[in-house]
Residue frames as qw, qx, qy, qz and C-alpha x, y, z in Angstrom:
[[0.304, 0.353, -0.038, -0.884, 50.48, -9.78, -51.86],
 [0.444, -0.015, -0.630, -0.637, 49.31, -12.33, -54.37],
 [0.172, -0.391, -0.866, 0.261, 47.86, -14.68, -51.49],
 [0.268, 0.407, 0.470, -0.735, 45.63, -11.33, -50.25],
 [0.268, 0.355, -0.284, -0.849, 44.82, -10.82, -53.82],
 [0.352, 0.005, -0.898, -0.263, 43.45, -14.46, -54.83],
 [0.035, -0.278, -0.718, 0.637, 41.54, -14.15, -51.52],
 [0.299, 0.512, 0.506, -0.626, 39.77, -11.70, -52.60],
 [0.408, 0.097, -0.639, -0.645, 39.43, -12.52, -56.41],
 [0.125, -0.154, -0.975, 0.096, 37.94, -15.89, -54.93],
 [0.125, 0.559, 0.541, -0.616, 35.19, -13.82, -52.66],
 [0.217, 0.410, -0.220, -0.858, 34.54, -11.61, -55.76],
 [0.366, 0.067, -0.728, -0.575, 33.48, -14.63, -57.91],
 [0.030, -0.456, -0.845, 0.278, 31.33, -16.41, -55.06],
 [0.021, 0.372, 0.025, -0.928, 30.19, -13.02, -54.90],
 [0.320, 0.398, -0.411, -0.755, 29.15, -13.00, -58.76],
 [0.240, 0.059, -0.958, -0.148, 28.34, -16.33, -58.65],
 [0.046, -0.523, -0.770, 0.362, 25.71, -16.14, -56.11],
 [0.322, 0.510, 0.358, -0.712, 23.93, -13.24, -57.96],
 [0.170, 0.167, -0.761, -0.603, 23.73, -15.05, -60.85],
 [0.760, -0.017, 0.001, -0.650, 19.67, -15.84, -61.46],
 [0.786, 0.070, -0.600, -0.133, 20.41, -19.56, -62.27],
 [0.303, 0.026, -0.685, 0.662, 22.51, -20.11, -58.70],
 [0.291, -0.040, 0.353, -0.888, 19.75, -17.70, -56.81],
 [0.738, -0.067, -0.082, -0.666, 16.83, -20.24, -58.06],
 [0.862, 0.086, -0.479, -0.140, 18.62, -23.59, -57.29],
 [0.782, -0.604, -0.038, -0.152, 18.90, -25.03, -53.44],
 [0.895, -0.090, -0.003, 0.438, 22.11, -26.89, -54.24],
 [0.516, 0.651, 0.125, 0.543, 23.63, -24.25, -55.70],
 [0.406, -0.737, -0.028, -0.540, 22.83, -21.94, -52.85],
 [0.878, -0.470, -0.070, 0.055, 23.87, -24.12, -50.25],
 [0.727, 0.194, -0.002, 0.659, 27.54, -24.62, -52.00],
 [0.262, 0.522, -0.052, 0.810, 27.93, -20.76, -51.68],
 [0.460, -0.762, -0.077, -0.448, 26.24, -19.89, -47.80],
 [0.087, -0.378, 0.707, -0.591, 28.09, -20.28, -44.65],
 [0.442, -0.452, -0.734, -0.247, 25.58, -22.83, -42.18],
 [0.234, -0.571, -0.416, 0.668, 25.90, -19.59, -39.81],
 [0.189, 0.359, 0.413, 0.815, 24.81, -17.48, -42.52],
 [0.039, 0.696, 0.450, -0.558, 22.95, -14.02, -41.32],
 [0.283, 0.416, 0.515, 0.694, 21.45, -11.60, -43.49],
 [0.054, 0.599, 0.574, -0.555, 20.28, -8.13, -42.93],
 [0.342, 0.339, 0.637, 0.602, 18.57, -7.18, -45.74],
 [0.168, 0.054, 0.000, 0.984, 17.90, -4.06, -47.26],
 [0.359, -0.553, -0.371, -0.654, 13.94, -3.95, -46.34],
 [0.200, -0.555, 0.557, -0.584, 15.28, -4.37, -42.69],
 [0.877, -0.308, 0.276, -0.246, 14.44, -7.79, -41.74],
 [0.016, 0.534, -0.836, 0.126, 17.39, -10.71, -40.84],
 [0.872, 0.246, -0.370, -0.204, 17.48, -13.52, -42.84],
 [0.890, -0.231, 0.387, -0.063, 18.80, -16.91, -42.14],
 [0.033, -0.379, 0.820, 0.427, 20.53, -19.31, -44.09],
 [0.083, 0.481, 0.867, -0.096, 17.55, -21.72, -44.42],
 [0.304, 0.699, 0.416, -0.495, 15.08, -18.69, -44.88],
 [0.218, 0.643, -0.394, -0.619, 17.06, -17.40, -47.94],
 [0.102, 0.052, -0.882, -0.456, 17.45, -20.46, -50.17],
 [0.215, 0.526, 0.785, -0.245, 13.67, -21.11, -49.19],
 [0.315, 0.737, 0.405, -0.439, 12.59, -17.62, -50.33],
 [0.064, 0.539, -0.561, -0.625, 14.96, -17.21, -53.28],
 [0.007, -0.197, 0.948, 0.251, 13.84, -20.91, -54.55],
 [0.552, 0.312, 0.602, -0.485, 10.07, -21.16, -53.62],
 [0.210, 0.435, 0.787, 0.383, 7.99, -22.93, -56.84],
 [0.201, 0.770, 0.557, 0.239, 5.97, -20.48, -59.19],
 [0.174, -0.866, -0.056, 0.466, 7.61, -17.54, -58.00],
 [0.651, 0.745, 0.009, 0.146, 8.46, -15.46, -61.32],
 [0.879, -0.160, -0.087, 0.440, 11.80, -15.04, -62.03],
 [0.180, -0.840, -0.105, 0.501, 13.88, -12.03, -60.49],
 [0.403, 0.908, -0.038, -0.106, 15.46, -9.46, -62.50],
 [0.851, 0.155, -0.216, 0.454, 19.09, -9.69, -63.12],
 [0.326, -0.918, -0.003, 0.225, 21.18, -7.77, -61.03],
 [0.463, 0.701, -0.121, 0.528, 24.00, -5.50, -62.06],
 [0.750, -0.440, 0.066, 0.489, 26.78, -4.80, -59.59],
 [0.425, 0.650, -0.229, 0.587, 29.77, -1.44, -59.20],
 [0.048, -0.784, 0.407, -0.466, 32.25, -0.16, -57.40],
 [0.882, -0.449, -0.136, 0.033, 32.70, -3.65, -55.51],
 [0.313, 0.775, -0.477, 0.271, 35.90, -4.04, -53.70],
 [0.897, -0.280, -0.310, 0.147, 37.83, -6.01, -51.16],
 [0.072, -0.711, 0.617, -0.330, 39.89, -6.14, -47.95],
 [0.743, -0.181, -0.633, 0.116, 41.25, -9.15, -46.44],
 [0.494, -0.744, 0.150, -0.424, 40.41, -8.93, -42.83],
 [0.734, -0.472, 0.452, -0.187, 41.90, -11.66, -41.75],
 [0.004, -0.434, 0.783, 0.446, 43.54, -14.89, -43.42],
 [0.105, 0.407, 0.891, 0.173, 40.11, -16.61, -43.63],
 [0.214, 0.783, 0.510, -0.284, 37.91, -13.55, -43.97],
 [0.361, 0.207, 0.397, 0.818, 37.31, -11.56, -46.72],
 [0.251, 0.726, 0.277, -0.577, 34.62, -7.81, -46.68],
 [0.402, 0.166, 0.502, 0.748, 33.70, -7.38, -49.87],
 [0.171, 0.628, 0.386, -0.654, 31.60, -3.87, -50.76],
 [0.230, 0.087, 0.706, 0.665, 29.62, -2.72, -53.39],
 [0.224, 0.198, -0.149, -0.943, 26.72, -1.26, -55.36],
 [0.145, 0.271, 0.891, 0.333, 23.93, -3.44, -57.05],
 [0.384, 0.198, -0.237, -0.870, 21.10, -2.35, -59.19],
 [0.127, 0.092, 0.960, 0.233, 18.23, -4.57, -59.84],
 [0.153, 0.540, 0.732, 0.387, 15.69, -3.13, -61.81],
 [0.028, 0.784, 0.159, 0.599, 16.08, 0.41, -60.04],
 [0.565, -0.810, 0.048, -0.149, 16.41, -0.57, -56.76],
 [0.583, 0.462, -0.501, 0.443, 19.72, -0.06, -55.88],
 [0.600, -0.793, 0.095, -0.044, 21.93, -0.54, -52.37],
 [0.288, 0.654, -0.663, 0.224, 24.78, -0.36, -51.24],
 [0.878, -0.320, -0.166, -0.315, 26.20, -3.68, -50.05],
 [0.009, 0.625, -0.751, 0.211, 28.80, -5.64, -47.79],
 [0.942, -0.093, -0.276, -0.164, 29.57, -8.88, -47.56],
 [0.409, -0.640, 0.631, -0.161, 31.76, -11.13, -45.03],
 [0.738, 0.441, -0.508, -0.053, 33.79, -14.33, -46.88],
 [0.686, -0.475, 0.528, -0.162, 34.50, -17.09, -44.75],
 [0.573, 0.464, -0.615, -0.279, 37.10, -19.18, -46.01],
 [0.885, -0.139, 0.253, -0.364, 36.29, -23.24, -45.04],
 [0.409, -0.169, 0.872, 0.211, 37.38, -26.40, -45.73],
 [0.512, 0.533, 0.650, 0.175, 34.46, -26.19, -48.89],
 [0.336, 0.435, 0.165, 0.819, 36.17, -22.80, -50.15],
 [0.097, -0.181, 0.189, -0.960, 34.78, -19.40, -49.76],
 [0.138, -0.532, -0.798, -0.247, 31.38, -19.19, -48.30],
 [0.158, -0.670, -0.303, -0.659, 28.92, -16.29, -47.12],
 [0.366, -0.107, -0.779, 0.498, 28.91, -15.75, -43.73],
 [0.112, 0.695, 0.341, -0.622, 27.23, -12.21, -43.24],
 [0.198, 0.261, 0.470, 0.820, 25.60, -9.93, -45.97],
 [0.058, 0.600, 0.463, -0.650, 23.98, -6.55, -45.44],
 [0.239, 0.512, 0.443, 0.695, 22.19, -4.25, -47.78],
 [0.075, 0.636, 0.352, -0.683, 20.80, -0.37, -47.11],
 [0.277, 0.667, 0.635, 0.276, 18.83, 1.21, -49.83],
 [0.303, -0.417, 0.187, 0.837, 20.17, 4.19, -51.46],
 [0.413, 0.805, 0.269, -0.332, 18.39, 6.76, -54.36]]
């Protein structure tokens, strides 16, 4: 039980980590926390990359997003290297509901899949 649970404390803080504004504006940072099969179907319906996201999260002059705000996450370990982690986020009104997929690697957890859907 504590191995599933550290699993998915681990995914929770990549998680938090990677919607932290400093981490979301800084390539390296980004990299350290993406899968290099990362997919992404985001919540305005178009399917990101790995390589498209740290581009459009990081681009020069682009002001700097809101902070986001995050409930009801939770976890299941699917597997012994995968983690689903689900949740809520809020950034500046627009909320969705989201799910992520935790590949665990020889460089720790990293992103593999992440979806959003837009919710009122």
């Amino acid at each position: 039980m504590a191995d599933r649970t550290s699993a998915i404390s681990a995914a929770i803080r990549a998680e938090l980590r990677l919607l932290d504004r400093k981490v979301r504006s800084s390539p390296v940072l980004l990299a350290e926390l993406l899968h290099p099969d990362f997919r992404e179907f985001g919540a305005s319906g178009r399917e990101w990359d790995r390589a498209s996201v740290i581009a459009l999260l990081t681009q020069g002059g682009a002001p700097a997003p809101p902070p986001i705000t995050t409930s009801k996450m939770r976890g299941v370990r699917l597997a012994p290297d995968v983690v689903q982690l689900t949740y809520d986020s809020d950034s500046n009104g627009r909320r969705a509901h989201r799910s992520s997929l935790w590949r665990l690697t020889d460089d720790g957890w990293l992103l593999f899949f992440h979806q959003g859907t837009l919710f009122d």
